[in-house]
Rosetta silent file (secondary structure, phi, psi, omega in degrees, C-alpha in Angstrom):
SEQUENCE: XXXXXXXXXXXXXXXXXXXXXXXXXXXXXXXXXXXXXXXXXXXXXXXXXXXXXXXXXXXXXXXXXXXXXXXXXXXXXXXXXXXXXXXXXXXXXXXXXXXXXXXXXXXXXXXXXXXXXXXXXXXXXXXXXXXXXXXXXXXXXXXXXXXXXXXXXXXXXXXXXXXXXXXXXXXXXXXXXXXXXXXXXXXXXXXXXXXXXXXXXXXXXXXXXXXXXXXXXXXXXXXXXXXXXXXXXXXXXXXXXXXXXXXXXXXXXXXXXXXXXXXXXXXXXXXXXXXXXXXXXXXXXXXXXXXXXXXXXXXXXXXXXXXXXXXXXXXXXXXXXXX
SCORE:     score description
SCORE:     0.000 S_00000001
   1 L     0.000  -38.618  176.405   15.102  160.263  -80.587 S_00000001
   2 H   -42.330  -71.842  171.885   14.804  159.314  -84.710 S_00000001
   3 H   -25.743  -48.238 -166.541   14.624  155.987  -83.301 S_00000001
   4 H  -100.925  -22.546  174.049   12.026  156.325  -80.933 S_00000001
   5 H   -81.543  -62.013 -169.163    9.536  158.500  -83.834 S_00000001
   6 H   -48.567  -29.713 -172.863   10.197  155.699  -86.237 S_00000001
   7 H   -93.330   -7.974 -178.838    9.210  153.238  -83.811 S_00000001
   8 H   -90.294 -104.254 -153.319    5.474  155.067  -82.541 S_00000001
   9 H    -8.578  -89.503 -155.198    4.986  155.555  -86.599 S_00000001
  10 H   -34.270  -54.428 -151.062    5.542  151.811  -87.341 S_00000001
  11 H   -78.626  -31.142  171.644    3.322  150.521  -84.468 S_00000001
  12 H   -27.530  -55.366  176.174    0.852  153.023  -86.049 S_00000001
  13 H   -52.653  -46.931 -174.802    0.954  151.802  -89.049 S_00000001
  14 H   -64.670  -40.785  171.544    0.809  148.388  -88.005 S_00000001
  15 H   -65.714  -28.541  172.137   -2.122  148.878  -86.064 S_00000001
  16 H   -75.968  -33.230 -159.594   -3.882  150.844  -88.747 S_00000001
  17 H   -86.715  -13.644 -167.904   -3.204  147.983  -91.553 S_00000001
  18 L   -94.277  -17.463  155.129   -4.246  145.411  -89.007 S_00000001
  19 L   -25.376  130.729  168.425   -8.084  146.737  -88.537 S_00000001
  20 L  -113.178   54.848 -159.904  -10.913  144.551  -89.549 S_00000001
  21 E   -65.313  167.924  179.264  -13.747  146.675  -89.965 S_00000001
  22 E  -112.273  116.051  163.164  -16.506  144.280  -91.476 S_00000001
  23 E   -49.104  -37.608 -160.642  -17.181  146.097  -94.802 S_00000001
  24 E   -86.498  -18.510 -150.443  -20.281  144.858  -96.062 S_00000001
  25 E  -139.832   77.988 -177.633  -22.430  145.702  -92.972 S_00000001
  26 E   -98.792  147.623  170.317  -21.996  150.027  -91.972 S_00000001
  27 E   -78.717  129.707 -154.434  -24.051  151.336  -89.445 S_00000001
  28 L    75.332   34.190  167.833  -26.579  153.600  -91.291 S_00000001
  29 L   -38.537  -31.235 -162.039  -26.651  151.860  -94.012 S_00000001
  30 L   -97.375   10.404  171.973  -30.486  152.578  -94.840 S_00000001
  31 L   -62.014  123.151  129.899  -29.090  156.185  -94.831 S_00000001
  32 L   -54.592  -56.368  172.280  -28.188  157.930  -98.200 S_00000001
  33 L   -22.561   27.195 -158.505  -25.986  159.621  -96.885 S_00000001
  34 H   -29.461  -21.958 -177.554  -23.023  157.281  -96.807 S_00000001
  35 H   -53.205  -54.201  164.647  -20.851  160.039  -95.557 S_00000001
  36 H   -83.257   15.662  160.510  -21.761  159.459  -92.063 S_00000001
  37 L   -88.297  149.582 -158.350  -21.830  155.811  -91.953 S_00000001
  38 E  -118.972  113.712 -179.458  -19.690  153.793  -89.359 S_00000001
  39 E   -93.037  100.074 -149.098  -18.052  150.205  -89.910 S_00000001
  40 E   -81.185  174.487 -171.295  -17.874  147.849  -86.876 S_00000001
  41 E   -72.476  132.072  169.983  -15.156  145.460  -85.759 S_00000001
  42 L   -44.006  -15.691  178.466  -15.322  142.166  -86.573 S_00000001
  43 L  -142.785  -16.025 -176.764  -14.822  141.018  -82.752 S_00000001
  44 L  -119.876   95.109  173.660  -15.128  144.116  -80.740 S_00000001
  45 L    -7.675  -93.161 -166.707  -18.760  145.075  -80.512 S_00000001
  46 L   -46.061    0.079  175.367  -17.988  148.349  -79.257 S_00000001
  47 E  -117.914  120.701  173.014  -15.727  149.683  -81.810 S_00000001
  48 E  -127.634  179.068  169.375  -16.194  151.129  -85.363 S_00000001
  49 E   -95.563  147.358  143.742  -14.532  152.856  -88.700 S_00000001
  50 L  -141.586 -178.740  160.967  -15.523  155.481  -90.399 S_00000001
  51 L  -133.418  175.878 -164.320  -13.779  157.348  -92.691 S_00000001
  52 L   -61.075  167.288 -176.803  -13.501  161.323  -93.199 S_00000001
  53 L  -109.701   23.831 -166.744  -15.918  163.719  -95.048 S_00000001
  54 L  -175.673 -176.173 -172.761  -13.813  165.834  -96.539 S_00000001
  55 L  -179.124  142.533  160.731  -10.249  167.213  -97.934 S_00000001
  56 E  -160.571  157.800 -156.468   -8.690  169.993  -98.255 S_00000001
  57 E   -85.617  167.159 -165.125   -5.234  171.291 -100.142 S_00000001
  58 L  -100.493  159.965 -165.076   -2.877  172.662  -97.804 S_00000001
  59 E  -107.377  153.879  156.307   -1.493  176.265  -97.679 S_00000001
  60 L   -65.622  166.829  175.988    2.054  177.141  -97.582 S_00000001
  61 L   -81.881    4.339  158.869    3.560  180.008  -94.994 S_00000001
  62 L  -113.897   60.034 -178.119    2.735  182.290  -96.818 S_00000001
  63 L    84.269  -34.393  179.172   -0.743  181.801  -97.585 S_00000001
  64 L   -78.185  130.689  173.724   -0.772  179.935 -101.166 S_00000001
  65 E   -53.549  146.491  170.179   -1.777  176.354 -101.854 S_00000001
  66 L   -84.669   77.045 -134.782    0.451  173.848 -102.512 S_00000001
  67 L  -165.902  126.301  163.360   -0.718  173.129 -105.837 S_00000001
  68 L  -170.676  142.036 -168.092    0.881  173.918 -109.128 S_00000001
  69 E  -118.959  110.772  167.562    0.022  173.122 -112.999 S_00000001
  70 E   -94.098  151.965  171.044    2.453  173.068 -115.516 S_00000001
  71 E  -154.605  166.419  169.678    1.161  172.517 -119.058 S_00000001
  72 E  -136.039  171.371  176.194    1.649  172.704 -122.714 S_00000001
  73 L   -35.900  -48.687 -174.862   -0.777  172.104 -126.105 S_00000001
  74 L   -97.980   11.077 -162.236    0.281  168.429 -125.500 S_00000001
  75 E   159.926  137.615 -146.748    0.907  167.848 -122.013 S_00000001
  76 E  -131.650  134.583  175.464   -0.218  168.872 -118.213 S_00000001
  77 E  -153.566  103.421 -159.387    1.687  168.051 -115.217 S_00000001
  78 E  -128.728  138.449  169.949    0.376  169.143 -111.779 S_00000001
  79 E  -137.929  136.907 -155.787    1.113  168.095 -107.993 S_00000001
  80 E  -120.137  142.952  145.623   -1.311  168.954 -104.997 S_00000001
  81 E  -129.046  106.194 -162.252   -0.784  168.394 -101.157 S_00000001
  82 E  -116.772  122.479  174.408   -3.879  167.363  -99.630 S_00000001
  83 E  -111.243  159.469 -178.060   -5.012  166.409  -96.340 S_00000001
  84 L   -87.542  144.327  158.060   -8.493  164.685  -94.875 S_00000001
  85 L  -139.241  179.279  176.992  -10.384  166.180  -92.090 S_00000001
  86 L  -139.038  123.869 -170.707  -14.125  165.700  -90.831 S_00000001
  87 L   -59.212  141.531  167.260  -16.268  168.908  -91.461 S_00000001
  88 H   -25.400  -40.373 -139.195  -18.094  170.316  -88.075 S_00000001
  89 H   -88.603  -34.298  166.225  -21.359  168.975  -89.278 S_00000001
  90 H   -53.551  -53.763 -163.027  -19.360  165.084  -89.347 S_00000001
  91 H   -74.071  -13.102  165.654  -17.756  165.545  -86.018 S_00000001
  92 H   -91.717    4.064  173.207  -21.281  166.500  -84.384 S_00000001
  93 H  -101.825  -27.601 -167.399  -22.823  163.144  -85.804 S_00000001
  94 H   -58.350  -58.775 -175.522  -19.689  161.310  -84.670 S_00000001
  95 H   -50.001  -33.858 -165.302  -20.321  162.974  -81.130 S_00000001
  96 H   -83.982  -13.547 -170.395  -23.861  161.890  -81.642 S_00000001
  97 H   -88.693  -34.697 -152.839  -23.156  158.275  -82.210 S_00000001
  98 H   -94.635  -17.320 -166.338  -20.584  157.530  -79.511 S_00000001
  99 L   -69.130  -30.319 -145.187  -23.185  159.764  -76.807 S_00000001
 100 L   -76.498  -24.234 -164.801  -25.680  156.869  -77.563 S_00000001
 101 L  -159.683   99.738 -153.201  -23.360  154.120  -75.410 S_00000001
 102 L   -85.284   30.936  172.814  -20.332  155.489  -73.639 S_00000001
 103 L  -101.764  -13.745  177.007  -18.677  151.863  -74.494 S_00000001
 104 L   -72.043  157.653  163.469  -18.257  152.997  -77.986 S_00000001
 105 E  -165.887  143.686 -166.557  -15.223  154.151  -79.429 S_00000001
 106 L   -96.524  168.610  168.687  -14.126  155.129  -83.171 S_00000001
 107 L  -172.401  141.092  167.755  -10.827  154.864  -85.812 S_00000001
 108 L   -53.383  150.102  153.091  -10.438  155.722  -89.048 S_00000001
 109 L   -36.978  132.913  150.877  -10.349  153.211  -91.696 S_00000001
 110 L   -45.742  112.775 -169.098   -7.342  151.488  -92.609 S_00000001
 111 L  -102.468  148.187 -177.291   -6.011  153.135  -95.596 S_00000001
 112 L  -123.520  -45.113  170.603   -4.207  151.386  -97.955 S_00000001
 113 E  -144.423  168.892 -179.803   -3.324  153.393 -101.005 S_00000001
 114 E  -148.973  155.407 -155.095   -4.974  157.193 -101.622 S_00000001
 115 E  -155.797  162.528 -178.639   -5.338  158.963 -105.132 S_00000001
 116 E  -146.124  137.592 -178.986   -6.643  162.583 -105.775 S_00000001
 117 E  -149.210  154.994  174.275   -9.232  162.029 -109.168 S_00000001
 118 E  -108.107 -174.001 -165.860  -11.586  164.377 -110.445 S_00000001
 119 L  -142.122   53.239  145.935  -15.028  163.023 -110.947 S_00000001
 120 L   -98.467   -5.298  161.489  -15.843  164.754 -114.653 S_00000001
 121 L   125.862   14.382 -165.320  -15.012  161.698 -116.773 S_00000001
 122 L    83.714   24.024  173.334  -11.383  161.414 -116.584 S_00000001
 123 L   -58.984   23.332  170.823   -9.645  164.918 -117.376 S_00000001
 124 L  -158.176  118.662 -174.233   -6.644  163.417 -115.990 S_00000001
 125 L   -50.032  -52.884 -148.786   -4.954  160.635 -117.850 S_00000001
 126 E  -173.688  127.777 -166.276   -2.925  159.229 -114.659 S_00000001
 127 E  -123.907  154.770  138.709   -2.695  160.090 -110.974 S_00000001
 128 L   -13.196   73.849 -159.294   -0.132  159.470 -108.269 S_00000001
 129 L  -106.396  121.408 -169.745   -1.526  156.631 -105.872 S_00000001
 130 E   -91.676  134.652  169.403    0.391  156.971 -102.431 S_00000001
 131 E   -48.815  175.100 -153.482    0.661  153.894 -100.589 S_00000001
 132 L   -30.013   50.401  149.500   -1.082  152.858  -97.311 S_00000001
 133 L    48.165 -136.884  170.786   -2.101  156.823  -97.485 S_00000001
 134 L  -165.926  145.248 -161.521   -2.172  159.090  -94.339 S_00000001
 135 L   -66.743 -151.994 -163.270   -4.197  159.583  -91.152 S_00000001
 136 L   -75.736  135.310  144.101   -6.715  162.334  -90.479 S_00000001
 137 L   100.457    5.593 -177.861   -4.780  165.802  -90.693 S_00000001
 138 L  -104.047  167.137  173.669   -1.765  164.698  -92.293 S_00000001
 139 L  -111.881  168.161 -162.603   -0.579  165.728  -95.433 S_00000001
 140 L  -148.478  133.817 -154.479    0.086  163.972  -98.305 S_00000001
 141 E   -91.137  149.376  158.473    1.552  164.732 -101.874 S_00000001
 142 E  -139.297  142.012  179.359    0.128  163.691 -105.131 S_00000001
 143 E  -133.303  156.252 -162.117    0.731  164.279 -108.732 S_00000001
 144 E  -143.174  173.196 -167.255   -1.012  163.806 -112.021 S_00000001
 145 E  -131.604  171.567  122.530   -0.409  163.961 -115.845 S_00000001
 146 L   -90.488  156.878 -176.076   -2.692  165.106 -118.616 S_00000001
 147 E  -149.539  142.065  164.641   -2.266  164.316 -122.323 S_00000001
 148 L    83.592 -175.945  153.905   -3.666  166.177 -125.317 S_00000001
 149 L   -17.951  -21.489 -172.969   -6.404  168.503 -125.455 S_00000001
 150 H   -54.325  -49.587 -134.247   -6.699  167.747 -121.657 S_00000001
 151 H   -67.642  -22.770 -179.725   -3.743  169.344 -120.592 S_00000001
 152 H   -71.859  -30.410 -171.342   -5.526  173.045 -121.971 S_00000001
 153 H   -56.207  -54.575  163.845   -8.824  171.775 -120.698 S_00000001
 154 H   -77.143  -16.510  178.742   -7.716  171.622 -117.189 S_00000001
 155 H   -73.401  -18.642 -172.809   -5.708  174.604 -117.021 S_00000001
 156 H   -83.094  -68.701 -177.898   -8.993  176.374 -118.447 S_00000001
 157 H   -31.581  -68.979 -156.310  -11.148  174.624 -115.766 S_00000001
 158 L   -50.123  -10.864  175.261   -8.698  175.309 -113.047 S_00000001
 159 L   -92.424  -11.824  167.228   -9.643  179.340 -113.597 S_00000001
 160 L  -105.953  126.001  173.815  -13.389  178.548 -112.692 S_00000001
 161 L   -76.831  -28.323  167.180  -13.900  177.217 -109.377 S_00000001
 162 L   -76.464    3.645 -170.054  -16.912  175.495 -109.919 S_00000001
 163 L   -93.521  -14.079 -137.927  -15.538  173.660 -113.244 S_00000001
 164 L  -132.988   96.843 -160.471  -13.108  171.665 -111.452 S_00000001
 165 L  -125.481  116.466 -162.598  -14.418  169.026 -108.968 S_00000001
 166 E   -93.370  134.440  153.191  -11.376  166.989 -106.946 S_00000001
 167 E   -95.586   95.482  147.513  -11.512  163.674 -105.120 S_00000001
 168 E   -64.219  118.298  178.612   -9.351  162.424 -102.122 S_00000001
 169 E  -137.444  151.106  174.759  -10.301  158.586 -102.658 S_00000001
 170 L  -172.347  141.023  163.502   -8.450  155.638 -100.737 S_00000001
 171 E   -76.517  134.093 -179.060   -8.970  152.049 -100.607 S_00000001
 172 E  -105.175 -176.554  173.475   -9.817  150.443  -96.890 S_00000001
 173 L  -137.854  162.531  172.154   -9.654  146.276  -96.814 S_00000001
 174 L   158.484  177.839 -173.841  -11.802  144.460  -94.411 S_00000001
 175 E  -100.959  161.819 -178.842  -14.393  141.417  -94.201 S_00000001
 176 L  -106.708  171.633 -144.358  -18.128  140.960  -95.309 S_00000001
 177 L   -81.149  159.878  170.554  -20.294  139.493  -92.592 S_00000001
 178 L   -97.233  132.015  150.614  -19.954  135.799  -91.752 S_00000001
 179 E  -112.159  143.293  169.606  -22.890  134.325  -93.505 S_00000001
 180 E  -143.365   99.137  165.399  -24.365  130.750  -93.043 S_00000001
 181 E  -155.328  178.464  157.645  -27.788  130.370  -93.933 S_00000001
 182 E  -101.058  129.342 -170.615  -30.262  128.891  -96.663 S_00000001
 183 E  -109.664  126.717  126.368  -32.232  131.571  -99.051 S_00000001
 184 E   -39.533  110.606  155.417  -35.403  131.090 -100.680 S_00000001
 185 E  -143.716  136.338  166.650  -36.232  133.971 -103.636 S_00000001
 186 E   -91.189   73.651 -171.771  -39.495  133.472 -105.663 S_00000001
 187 H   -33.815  -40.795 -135.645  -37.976  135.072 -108.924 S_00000001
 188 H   -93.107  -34.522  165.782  -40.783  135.227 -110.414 S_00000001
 189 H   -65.997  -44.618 -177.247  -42.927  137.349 -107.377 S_00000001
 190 H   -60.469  -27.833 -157.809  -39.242  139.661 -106.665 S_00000001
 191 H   -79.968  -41.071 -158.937  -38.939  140.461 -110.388 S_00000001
 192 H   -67.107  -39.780  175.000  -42.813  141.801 -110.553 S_00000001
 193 H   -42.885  -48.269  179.751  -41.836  143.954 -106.666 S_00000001
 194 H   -74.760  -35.438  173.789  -39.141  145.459 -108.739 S_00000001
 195 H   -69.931  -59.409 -166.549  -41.331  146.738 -111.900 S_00000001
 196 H   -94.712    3.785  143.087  -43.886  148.210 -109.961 S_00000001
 197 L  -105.020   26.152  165.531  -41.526  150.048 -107.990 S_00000001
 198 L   -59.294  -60.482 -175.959  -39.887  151.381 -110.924 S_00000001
 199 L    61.007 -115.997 -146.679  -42.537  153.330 -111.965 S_00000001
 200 L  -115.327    5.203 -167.787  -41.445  156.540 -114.137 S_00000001
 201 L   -97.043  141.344  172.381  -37.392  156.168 -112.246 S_00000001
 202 L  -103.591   25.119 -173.975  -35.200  154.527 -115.508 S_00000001
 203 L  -148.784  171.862  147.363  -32.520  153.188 -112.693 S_00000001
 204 E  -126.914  155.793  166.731  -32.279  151.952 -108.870 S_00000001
 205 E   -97.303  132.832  163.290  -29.818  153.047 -106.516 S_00000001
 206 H     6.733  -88.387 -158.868  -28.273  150.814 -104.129 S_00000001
 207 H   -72.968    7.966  178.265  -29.885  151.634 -101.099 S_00000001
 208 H   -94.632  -42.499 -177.706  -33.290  151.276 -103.145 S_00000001
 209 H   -65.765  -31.712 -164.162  -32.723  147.672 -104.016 S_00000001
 210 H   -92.876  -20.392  176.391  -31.279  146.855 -100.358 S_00000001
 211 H   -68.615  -55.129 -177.480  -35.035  148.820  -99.106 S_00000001
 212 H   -46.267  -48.319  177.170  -37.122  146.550 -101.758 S_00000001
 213 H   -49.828  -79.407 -177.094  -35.341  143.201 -100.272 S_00000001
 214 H   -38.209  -27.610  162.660  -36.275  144.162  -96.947 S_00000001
 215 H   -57.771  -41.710 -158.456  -39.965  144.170  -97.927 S_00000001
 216 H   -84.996  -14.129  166.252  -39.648  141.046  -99.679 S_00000001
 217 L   -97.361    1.876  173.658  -38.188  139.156  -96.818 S_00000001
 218 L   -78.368  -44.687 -146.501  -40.706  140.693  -94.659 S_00000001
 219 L  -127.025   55.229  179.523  -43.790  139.487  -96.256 S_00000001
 220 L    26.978   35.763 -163.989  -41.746  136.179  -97.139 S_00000001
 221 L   -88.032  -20.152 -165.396  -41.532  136.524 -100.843 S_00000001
 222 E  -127.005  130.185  156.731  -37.134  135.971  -99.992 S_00000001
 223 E  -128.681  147.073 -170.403  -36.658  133.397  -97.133 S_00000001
 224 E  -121.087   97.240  176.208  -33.673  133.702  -95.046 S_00000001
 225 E  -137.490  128.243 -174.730  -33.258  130.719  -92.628 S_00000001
 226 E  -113.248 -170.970 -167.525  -29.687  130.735  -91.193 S_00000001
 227 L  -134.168   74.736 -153.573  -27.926  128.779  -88.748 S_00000001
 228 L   107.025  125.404 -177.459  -27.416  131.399  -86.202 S_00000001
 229 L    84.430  170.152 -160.409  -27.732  135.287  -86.460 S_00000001
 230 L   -94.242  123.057  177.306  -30.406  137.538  -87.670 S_00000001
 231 L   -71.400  -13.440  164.749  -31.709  137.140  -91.015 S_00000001
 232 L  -108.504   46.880  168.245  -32.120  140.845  -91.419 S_00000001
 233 L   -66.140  145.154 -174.564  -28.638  141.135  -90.747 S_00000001
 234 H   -72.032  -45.895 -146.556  -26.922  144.036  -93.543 S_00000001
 235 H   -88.203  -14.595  168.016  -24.502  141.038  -94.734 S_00000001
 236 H   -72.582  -50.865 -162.253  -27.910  138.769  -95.893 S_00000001
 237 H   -54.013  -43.385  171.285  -29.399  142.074  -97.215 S_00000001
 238 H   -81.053  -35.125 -164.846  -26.525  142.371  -99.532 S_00000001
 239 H   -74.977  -31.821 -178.510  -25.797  138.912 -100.716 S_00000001
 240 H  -101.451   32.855  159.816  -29.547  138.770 -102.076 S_00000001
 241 H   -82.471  -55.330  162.368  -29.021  142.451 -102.995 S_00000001
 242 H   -32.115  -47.362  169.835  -26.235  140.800 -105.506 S_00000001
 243 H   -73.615  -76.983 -152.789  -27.797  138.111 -106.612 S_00000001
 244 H   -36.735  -46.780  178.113  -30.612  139.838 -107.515 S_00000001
 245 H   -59.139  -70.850  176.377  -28.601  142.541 -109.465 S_00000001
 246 H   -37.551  -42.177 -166.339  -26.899  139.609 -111.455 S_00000001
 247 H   -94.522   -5.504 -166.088  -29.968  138.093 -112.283 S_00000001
 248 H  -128.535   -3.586 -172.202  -32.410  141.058 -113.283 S_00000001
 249 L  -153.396  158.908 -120.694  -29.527  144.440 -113.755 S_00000001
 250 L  -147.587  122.008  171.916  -26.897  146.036 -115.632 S_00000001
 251 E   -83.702  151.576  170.179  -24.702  148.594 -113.347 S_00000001
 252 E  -134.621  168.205 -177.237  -24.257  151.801 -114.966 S_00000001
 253 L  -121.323 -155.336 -112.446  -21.759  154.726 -114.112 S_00000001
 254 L  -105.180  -18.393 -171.562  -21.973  158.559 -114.103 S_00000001
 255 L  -107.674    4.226  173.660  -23.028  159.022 -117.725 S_00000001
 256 L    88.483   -8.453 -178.292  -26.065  156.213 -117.355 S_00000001
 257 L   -79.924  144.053 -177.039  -23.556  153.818 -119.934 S_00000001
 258 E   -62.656  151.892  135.342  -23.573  149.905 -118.720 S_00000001
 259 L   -67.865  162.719  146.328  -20.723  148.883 -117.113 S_00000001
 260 L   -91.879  167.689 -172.061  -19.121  145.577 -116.943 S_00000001
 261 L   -66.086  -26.972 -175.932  -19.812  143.678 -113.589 S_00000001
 262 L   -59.370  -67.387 -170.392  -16.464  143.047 -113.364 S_00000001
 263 H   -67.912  -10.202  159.049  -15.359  146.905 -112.708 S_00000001
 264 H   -60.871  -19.510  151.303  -18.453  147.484 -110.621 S_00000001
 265 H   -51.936  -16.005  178.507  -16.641  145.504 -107.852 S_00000001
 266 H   -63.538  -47.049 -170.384  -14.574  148.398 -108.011 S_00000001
 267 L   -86.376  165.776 -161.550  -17.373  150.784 -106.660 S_00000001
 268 L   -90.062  112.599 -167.267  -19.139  150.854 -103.261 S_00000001
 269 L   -38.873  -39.828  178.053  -22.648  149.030 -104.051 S_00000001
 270 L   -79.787    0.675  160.782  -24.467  152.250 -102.186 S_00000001
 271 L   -56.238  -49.477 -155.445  -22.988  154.849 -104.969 S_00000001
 272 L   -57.752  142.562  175.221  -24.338  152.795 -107.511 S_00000001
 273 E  -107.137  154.810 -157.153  -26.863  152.707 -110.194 S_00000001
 274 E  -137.886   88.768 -140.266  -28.810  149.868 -111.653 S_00000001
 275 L  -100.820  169.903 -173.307  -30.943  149.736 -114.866 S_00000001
 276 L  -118.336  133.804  173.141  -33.754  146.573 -114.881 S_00000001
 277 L   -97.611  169.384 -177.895  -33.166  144.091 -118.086 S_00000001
 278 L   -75.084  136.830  147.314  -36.536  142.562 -119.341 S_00000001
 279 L  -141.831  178.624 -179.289  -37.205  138.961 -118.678 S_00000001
 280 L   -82.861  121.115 -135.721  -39.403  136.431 -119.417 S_00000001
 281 L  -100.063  -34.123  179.164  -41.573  136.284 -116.396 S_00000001
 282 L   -90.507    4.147  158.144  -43.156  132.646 -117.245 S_00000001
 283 L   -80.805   -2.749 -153.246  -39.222  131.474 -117.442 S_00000001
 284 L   -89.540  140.900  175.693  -38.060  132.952 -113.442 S_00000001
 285 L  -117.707  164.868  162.119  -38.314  129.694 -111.277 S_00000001
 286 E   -86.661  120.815 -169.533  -37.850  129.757 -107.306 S_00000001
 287 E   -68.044  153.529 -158.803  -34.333  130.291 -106.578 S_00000001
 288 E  -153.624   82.950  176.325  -33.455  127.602 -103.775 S_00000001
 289 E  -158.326  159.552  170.294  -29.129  127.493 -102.232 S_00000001
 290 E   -65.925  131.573  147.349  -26.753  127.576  -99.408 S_00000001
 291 E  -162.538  142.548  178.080  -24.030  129.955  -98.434 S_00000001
 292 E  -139.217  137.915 -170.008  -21.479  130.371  -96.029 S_00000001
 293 E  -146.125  155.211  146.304  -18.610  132.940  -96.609 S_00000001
 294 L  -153.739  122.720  178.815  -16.515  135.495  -94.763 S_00000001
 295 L  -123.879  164.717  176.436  -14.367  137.128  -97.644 S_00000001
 296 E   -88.506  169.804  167.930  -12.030  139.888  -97.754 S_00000001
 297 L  -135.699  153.497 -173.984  -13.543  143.247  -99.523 S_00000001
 298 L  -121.485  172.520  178.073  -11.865  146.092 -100.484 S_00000001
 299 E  -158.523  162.933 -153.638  -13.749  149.439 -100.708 S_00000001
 300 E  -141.169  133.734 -170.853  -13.074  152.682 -102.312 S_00000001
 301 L  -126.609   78.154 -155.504  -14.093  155.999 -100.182 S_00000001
 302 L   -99.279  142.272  137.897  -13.580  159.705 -102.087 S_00000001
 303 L  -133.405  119.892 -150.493  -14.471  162.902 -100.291 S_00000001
 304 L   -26.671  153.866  156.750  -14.349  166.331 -102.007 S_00000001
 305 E  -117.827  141.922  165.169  -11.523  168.883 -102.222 S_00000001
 306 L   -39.725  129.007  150.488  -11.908  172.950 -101.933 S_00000001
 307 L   -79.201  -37.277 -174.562  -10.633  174.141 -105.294 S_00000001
 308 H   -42.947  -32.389  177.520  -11.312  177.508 -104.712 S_00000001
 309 H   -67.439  -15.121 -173.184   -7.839  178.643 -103.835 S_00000001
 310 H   -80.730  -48.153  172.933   -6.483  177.589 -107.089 S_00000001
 311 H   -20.903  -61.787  179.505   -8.730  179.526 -108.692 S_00000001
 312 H   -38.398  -49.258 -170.448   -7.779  182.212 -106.105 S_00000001
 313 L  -116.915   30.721 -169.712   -3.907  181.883 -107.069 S_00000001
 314 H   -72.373  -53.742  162.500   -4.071  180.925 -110.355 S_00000001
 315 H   -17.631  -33.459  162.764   -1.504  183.137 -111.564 S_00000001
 316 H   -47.865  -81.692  178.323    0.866  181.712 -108.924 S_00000001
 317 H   -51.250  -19.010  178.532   -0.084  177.946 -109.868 S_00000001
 318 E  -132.889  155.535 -166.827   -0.504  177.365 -112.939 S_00000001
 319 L  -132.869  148.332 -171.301    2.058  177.965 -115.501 S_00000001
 320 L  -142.058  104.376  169.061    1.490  177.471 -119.471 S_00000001
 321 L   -73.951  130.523  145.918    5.334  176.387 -121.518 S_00000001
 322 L   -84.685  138.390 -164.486    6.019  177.549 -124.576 S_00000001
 323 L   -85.043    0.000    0.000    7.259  174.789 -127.123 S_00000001
């Protein structure tokens, strides 16, 4: 019988790591909301990913979380068991998507490794990253370290429920669209499109710069002429969403500080924030090249965890050593 569990898990597995959602191009993209966007198959029309909207840490039999914080003046040591689910209000858009064409049909992402992070700036030195993760409803363990000043910081946070803000994040893999086409961009008309729709905002978001494009290939200021396929295809929309950001913006991350470009590859282009650099307006020439790609992409997906029980049980959970 071992035998026979081991061998449904494996082909699970296998089946989950072997998914090809095409990354670059989710349906409802022009959404903010990213939470409810859906990534289709690279060959089967009729099938997409999404991944879950949520986490939450898991209770024990009698009631308590499985959660516990040890710490000292110098040093924090805590491990959480957390599983994903997708809140009512996800599983009624899901229902709403698949009602549209009864040929559709969904699967989670392919998970590849999963991490529990807070999203305050790093209060936690070093987390646990579990390999090729776990599906919807399973649980999954994780542990983290603190160092320093931290380790008091979070045990103080961890007594406010609102201080303390959790991530379940995991990396999917998959492909960006096959593109083959030639692009056009009139630098010098896109850079002026972008100033006067700054206005009084000191950033862009993603999904503002991926809106702006779409004007600019509507009223031809960006020409798109491919060799096959739609030119207002999501995977064109991004590649001159990219270039553009390379040639006119600086990503920045949670505190508004630049990044480098390099670790911005890290992040999903629609979290992201974008500052505009100055240029010389009588230097921008018309941009004029080819490209044909299909690459892999990796992508990084976090959805919150409840805190509140620790809060609830802190007396249980968190423990403070004397040296």
């Amino acid at each position: 019988m071992k035998g026979f569990l081991f061998t449904i898990m494996y082909i699970f597995v296998s089946l989950n790591l072997q998914a090809r959602p095409v990354l670059s191009s989710p349906v409802g993209s022009r959404s903010t909301d990213i939470r409810v966007q859906l990534y289709p198959d690279h060959l089967d029309r009729n099938l997409f990913y999404y991944f879950s909207d949520s986490s939450t840490l898991v209770y024990d039999q009698y009631g308590y979380p499985k959660f516990s914080y040890t710490f000292t003046p110098d040093f924090g040591y805590f491990s959480a068991t957390v599983k994903r689910e997708n809140s009512k209000h996800f599983q009624s858009r899901l229902k709403e998507f698949l009602a549209v064409d009864n040929k559709r049909r969904i699967a989670h992402l392919p998970i590849y490794t999963s991490s529990l992070e807070s999203d305050d700036g790093g209060l936690v030195d070093s987390y646990f990253h579990a390999p090729y993760g776990a599906p919807i409803g399973a649980e999954i363990g994780f542990s983290g370290e603190t160092k320093g000043v931290k380790s008091i910081i979070l045990a103080q946070a961890l007594k406010t429920r609102n201080s303390l803000r959790l991530q379940n994040c995991y990396n999917t893999k998959g492909l960006s669209d096959h593109l083959d086409a030639s692009i056009i961009i009139k630098m010098k008309e896109t850079y002026k499109e972008f100033n006067a729709r700054l206005k009084a905002k000191a950033w862009f978001f993603g999904t503002d710069i991926k809106t702006i494009v779409r004007k600019l290939i509507q009223n031809h200021t960006i020409i798109i002429k491919t060799n096959g396929g739609d030119s207002n295809d999501e995977g064109y929309i991004r590649e001159v969403s990219n270039a553009l950001v390379k040639k006119f913006m600086t990503p920045l991350d949670f505190k508004n500080t630049s990044i480098d470009m390099k670790d911005s590859k890290k992040k999903s282009f629609l979290d992201m924030k974008f500052k505009m650099n100055i240029q010389n307006i009588s230097k921008l020439v018309t941009v004029n090249y080819k490209i044909q790609k299909r690459v892999e992409m990796e992508l990084k997906r976090c959805s919150p965890v409840e805190t509140g029980a620790i809060t609830e049980f802190y007396d249980e959970v968190v423990q403070k050593v004397e040296l």
